[in-house]
ROLUMTOR-162070 format. One line per 3 residues: number of its first residue (from 1); for each residue x, z, y of C-alpha. Coordinates in Angstrom, 1 decimal, always signed. Last residue first. Layout:
# ROLUMTOR-162070
NUM) X,Z,Y  ...
This chain:
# ROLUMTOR-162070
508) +160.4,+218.1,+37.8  +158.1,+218.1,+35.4  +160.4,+217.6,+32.1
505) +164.5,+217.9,+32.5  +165.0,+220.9,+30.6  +169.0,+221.8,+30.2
502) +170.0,+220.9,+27.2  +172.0,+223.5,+24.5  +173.9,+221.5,+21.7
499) +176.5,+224.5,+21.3  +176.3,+228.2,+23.0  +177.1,+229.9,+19.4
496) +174.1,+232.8,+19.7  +171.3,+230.8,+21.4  +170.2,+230.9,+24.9
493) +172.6,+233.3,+26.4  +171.3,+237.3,+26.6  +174.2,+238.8,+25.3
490) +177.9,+237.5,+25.5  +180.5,+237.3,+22.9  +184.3,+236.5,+23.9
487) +187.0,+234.2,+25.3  +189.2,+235.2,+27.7  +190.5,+231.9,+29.0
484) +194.2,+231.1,+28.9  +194.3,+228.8,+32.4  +195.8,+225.5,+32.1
481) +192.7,+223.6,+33.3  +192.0,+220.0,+31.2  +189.5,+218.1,+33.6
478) +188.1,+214.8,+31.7  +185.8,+212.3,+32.9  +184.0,+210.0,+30.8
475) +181.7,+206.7,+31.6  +179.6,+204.7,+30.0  +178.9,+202.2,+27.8
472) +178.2,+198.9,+29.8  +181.5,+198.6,+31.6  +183.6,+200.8,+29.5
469) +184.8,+204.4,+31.1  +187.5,+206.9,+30.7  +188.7,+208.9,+33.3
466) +191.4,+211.7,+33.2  +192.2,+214.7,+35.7  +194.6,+217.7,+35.3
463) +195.0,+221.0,+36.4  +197.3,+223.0,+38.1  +194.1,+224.4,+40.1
460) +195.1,+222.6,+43.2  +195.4,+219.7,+41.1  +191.5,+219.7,+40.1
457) +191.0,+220.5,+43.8  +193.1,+217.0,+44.8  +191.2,+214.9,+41.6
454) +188.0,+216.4,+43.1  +189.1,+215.5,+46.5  +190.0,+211.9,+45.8
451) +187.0,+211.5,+43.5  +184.7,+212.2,+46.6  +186.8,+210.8,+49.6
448) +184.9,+207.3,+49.8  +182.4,+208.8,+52.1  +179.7,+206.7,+50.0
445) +176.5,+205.7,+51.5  +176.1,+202.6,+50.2  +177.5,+203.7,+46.7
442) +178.6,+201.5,+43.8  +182.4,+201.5,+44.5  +184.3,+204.0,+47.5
439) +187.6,+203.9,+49.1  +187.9,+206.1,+51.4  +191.3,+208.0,+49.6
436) +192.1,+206.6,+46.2  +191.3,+208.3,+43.3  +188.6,+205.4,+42.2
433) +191.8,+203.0,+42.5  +193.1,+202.6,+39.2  +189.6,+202.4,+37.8
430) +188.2,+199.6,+39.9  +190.2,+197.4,+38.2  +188.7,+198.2,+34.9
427) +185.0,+197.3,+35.8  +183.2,+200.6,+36.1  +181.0,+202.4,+33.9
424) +176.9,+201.5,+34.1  +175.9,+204.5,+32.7  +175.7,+206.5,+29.4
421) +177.6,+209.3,+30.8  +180.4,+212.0,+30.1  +181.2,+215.3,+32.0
418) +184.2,+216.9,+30.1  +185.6,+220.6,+30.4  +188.9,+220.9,+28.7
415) +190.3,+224.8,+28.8  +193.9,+226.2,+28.5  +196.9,+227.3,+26.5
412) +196.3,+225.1,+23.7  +192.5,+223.7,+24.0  +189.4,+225.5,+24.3
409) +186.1,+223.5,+24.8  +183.7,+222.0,+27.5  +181.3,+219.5,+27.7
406) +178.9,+218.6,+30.5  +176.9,+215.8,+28.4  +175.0,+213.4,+31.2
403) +171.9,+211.5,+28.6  +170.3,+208.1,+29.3  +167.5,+205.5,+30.2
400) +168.5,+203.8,+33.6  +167.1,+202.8,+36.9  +170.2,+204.9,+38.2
397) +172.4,+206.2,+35.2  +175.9,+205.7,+37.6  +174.2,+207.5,+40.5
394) +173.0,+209.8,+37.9  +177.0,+210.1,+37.3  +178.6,+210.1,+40.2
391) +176.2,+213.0,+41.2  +177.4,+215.0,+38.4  +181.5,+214.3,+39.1
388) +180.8,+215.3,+42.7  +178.8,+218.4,+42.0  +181.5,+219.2,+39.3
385) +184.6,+219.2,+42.0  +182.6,+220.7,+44.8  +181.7,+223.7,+42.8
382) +185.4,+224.2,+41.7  +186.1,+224.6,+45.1  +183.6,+227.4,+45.7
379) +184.1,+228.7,+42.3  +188.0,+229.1,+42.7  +189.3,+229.4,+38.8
376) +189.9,+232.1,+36.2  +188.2,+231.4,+33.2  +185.7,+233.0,+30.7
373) +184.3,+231.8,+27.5  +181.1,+230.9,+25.5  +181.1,+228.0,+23.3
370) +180.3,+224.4,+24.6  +177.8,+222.3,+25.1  +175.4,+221.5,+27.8
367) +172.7,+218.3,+28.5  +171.3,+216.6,+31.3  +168.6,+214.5,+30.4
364) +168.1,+211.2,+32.5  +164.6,+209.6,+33.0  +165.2,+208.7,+36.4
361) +162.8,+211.0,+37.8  +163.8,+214.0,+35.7  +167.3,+213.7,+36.7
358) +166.3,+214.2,+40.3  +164.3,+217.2,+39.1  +167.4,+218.9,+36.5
355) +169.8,+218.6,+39.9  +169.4,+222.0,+40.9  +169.7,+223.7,+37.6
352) +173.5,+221.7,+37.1  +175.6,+223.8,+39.4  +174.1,+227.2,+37.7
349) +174.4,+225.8,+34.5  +178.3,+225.1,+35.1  +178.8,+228.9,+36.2
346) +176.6,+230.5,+33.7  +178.7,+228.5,+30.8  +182.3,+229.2,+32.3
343) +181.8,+232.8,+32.6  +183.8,+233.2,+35.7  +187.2,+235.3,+36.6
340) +187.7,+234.8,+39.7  +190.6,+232.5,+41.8  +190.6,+231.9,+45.3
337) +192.6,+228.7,+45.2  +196.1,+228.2,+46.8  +195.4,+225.1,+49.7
334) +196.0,+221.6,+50.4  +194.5,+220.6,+53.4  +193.3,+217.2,+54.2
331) +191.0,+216.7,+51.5  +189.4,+219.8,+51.9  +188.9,+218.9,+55.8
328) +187.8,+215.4,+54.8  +185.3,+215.8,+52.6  +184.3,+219.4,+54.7
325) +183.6,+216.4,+57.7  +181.8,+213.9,+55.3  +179.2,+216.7,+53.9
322) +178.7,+217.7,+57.7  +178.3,+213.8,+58.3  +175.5,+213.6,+55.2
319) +173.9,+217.5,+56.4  +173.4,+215.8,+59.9  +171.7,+212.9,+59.1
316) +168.9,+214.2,+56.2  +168.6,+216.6,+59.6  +167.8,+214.0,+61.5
313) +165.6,+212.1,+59.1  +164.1,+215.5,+58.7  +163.2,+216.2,+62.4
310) +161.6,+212.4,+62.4  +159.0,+213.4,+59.9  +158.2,+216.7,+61.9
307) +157.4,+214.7,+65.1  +155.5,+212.2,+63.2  +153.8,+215.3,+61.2
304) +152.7,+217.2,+64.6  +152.5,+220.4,+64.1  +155.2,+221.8,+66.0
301) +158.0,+224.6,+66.8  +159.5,+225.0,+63.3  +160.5,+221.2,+63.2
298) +162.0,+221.5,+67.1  +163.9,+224.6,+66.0  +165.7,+222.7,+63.2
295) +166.5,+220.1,+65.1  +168.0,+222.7,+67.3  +169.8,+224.1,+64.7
292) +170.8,+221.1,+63.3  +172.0,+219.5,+66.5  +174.1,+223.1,+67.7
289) +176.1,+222.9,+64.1  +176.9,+219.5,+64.1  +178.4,+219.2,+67.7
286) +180.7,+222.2,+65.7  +181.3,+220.0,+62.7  +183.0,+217.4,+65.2
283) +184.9,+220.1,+66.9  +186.5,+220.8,+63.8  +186.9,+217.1,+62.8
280) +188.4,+216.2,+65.5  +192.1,+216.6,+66.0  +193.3,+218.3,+62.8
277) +191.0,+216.5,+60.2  +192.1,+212.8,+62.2  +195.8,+213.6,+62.1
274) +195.6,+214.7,+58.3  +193.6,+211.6,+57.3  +195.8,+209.3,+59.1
271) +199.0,+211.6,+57.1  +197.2,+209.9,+54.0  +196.4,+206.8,+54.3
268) +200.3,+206.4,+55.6  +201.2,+207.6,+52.4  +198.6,+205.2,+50.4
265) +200.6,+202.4,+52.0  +203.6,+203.6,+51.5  +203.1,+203.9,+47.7
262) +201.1,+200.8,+47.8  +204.6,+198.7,+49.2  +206.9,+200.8,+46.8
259) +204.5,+199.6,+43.6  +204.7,+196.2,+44.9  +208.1,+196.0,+45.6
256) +209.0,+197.5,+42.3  +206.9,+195.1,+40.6  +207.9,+191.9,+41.9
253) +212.0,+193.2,+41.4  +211.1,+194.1,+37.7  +209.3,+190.3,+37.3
250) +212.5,+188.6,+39.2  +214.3,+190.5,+36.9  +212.5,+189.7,+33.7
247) +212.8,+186.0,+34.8  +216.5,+186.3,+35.3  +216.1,+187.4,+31.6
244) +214.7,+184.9,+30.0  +217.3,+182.6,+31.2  +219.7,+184.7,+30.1
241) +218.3,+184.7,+27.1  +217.3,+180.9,+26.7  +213.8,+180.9,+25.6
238) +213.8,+179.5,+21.7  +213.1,+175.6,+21.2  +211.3,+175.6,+17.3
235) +209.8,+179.5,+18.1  +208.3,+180.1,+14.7  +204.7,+181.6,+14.9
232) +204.0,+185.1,+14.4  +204.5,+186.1,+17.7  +205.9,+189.2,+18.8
229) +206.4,+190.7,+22.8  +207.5,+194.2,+24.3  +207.7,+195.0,+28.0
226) +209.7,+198.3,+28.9  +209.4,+200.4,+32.3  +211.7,+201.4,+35.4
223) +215.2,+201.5,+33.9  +217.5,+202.0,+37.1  +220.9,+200.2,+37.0
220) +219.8,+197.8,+40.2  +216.1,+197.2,+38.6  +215.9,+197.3,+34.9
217) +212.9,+196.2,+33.0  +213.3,+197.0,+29.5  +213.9,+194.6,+26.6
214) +211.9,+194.0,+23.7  +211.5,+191.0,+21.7  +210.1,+190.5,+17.8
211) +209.9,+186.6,+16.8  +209.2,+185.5,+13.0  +206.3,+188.0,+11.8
208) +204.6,+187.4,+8.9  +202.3,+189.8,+9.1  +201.9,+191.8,+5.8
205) +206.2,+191.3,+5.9  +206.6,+192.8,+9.2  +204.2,+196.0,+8.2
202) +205.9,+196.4,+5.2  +209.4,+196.8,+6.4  +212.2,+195.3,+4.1
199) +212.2,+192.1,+6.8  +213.1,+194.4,+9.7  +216.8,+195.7,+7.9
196) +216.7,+192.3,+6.5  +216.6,+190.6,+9.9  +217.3,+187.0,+9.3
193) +213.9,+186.4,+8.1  +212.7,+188.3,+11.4  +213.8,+184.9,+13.6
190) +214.1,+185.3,+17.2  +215.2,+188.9,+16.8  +216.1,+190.2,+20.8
187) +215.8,+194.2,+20.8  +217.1,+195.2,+23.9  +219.9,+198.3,+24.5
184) +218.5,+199.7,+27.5  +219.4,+203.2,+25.8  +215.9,+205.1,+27.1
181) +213.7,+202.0,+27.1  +214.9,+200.3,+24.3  +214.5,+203.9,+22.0
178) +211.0,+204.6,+23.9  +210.4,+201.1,+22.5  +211.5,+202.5,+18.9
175) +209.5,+205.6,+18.9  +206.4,+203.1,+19.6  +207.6,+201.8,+16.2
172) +208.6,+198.3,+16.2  +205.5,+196.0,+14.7  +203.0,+196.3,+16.7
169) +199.5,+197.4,+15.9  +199.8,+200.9,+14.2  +200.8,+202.3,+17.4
166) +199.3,+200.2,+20.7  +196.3,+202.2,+20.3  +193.8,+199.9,+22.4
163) +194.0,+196.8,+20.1  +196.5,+193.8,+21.1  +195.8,+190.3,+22.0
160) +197.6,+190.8,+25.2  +198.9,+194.3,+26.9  +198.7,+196.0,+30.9
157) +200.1,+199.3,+31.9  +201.1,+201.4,+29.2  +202.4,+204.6,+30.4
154) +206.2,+205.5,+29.6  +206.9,+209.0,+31.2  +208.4,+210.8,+33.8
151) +205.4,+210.7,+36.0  +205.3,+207.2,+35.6  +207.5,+205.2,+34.0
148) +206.2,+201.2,+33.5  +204.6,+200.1,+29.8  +204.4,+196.4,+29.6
145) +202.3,+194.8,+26.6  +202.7,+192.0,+24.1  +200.8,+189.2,+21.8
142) +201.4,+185.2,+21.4  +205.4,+184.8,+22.1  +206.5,+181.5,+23.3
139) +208.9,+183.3,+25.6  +208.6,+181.2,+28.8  +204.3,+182.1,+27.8
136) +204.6,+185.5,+26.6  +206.9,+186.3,+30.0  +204.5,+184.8,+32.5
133) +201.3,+186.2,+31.1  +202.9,+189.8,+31.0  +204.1,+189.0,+34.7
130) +200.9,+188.0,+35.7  +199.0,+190.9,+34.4  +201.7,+193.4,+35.8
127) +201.0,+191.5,+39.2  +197.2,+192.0,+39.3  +197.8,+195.8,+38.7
124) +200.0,+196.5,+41.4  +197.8,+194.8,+43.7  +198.6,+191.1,+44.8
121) +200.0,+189.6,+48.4  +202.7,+187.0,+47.2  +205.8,+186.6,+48.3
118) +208.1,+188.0,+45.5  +205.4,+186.4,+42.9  +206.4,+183.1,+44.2
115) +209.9,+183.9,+42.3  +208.2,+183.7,+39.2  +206.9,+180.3,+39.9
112) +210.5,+179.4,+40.4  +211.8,+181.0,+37.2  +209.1,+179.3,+35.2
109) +210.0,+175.9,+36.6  +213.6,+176.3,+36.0  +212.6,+176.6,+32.3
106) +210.9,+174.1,+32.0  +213.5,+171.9,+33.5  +215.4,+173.6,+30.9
103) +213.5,+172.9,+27.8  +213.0,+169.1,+28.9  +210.1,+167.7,+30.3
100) +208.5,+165.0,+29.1  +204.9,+166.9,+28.9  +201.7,+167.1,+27.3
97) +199.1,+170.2,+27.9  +195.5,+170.8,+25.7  +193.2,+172.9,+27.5
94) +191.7,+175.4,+26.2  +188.7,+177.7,+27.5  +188.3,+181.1,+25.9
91) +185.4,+183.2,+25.8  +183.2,+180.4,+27.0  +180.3,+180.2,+24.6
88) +182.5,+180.8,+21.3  +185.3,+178.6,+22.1  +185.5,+175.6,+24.8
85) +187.6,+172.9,+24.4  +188.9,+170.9,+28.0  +190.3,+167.3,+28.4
82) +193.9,+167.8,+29.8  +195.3,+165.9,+26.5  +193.1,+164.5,+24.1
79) +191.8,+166.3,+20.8  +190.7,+163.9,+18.0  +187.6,+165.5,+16.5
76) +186.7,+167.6,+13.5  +182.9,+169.8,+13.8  +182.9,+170.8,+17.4
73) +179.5,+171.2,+19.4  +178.8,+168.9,+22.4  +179.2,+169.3,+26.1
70) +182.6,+167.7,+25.8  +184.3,+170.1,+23.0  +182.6,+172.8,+22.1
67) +183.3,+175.7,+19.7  +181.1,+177.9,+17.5  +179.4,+181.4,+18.2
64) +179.4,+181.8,+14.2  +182.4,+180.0,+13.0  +182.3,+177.1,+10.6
61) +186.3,+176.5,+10.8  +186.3,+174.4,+13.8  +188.7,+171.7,+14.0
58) +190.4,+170.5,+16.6  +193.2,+167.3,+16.0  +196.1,+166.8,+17.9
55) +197.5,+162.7,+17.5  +201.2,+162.5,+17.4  +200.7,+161.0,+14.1
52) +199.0,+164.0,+13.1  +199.2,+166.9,+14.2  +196.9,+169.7,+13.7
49) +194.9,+172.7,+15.6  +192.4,+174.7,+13.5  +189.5,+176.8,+15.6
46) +188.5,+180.2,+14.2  +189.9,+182.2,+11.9  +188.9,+185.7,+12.2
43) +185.7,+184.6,+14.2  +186.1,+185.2,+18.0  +182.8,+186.6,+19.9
40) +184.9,+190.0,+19.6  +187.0,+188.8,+21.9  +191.5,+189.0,+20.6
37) +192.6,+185.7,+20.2  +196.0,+185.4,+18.0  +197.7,+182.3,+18.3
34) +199.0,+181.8,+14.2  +196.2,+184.0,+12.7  +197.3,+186.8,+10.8
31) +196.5,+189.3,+13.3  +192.5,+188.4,+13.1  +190.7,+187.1,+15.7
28) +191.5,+183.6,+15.3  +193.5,+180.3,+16.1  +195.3,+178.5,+13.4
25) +198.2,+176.5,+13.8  +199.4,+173.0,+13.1  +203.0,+171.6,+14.4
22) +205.3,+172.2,+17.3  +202.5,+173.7,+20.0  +204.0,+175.9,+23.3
19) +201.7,+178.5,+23.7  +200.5,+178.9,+27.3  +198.9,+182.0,+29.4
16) +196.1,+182.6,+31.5  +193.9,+185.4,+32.6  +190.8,+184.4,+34.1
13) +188.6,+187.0,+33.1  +186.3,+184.5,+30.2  +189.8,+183.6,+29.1
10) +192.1,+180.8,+29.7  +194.4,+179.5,+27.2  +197.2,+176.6,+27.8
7) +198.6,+174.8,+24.4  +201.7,+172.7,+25.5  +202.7,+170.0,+23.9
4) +206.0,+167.9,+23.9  +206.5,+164.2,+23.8  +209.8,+163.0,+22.5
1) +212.5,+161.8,+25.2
């Protein structure tokens, strides 16, 4: 049986996929590349692979961060099998694979380890990853992304070697996946030169595309999202389809379970929260109420600084579990908002005044823009909802140089207010869970029920929530309120359009 190869890349997170190898190919940034590598440490074309001989030969193609090859850097060397290659300082590790296996005993492999993912413990998140990684590699494909249906629509979920705006960068319309996804009619071309229809586009022929699959995950007749691959390389030994398939399945079943499973879970989180609000949590607040007052009595009745010291450490105490008790209780209980009419300006200025010292002493300015308008919305919830997001963020700027924008503009048939940082952000899979109940990331002292409630008041509102953030750049939340606000001229505002106004932070 002739030798076959197997081309397994491993990023700087861990991910993993394999590309099986036929004949040369280029590695590189850029989409014309035959394995397309998507770091920004990657040079366009980067790292040669030939054969020769049955020999594999690396070659680096005078790139800037370089590739290694046994502690030492790459210039041309005979590449053998299992033996690591390093690119540009560890953004991908490669590892050359040989095998006598044949097509299907491959295959039966990859439909096994797919059914592991059944009994695995894994988030939601980890599993899309792993399935994505699992179907480019049985597929042979180099780029892709899933998109699952949530909230009645198609959200993209996870993607490989692809740019953020998924339009423009594949090569079947995004019109066309909704198309898939909606009929559940796949798109299976193993070979776009046999395509004319596909081969007359422009965009197919700039890249040179030869495979183009898209199918949608079905689960017992109901569509629950779409995964969509390309590759640019010929597939020599193309993916059975039914084979291909099964593994889809086992994938769609994975996912389900697991999106079922933290659906429960976060259920059951949250009638524990309602039991615990409506047992205790009154009377709790009440024991609260007679300590401060008489700690408060005892600071007002002595001289004595120890005595004094320890009556605010007590106090510091009480107001952190009276803050965690109203957490709870507004988290709890749903409720109709108490709407006024605000101007939006005076009311976010007014939340932000107190915080100008505690900005001043990390070096943070806190900045305003926006023209002047008037909404309807529940200021004593609302308050809660932009203390929280401004506090996340000088956490976020802590021991930090930087600038907190509180934005906010007119939009069709309501108003966008944005609170955006220059802070540390947060790792990506911290994102899908920062709305969760009691969970809590970067704080010591965190309740956990901050963003929950915000996203909960923000809903009460018919509103809706959206965070954006970059590990290293930042972080940006976005509230969008349906309201229609009555927009207008005010006296006696600093400055006639209301734009680029920043609240002093000097002197605390």
């Amino acid at each position: 049986m002739a030798q076959r190869y197997q081309l397994l890349i491993r990023d700087r997170h861990g991910f993993e996929r394999t590309v099986p190898l036929t004949r040369s190919v280029t590695l590189g940034r850029q989409s014309l590349c035959d394995v397309v590598l998507s770091d920004s440490m990657i040079s366009r074309n980067h790292l040669r692979l030939e054969l020769r001989d049955d020999i594999w030969w690396a070659e680096d193609l005078q790139t800037t961060h370089g590739s290694f090859y046994q502690n030492q850097q790459l210039g041309r060397v005979a590449w053998q099998p299992e033996t690591p290659l390093s690119l540009a300082d560890g953004a991908y590790t490669l590892t050359l694979l040989s095998s006598d296996q044949s097509s299907s005993e491959l295959h039966l492999q990859a439909i096994l380890e797919t059914a592991q993912l059944l009994a695995k413990e894994v988030d939601l998140e980890d599993l899309l990853e792993q399935s994505l990684d699992k179907l480019l590699s049985i597929s042979g494909t180099d780029r892709g992304f899933l998109m699952l249906l949530e909230n009645g629509e198609l959200t993209p979920r996870v993607q490989r070697n692809l740019g953020q705006e998924l339009e423009g960068n594949i090569q079947l319309s995004l019109s066309s996946v909704h198309k898939v996804f909606e009929t559940g009619d796949p798109v299976w071309i193993l070979n776009v030169a046999e395509d004319h229809l596909l081969l007359s586009q422009h965009s197919i022929q700039r890249l040179e595309l030869k495979t183009i699959l898209c199918l949608p995950l079905v689960l017992q007749g109901q569509r629950l999202g779409v995964v969509y691959l390309d590759s640019r390389r010929p597939i020599t030994e193309p993916p059975d389809r039914e084979t291909f398939e099964a593994i889809m399945a086992l994938c769609t079943i994975a996912i389900e379970r697991t999106r079922l499973f933290e659906e429960n879970l976060r259920s059951q989180v949250l009638a524990t929260v309602g039991q615990v609000a409506s047992s205790i949590v009154h009377d709790f607040k009440n024991g609260l109420f007679v300590l401060r007052g008489h700690a408060d009595l005892l600071e007002l009745s002595t001289e004595d600084h120890k005595i004094r010291h320890h009556c605010r450490k007590i106090l510091e105490c009480v107001d952190r579990l009276t803050h965690l008790s109203q957490d709870v209780l507004d988290f709890a209980k749903v409720r109709e908002p108490n709407r006024e009419t605000v101007d939006l300006r005076t009311f976010l200025d007014a939340i932000l005044e107190p915080m100008v010292p505690r900005a001043a002493e990390l070096g943070v300015q806190l900045r305003t823009e926006g023209t002047s308008c008037r909404v309807k919305l529940d200021p004593t919830r609302f308050t809660r909802v932009m203390e929280n997001l401004l506090t996340n963020a000088l956490d976020a700027t802590t021991d930090m140089t930087g600038e907190i924008l509180v934005a906010w503009t007119q939009v069709t048939g309501g108003v966008q207010i944005r609170v955006k940082d220059r802070g540390q952000g947060i790792p990506r899979k911290v994102i899908k869970r920062i709305f969760e109940p009691f969970f809590s990331y970067g704080k010591k002292k965190g309740t956990g029920l901050g963003m929950a409630t915000v996203k909960m008041i923000v809903e009460e509102h018919g509103g809706t929530l959206e965070l954006l953030s970059e590990e290293g750049i930042g972080t940006e939340v976005i509230i969008t309120l349906p309201e229609h606000p009555i927009t207008g001229t005010f006296k006696n505002l600093d400055e006639s359009t209301g734009n680029h106004r920043a609240l002093r932070t000097e002197g605390a």
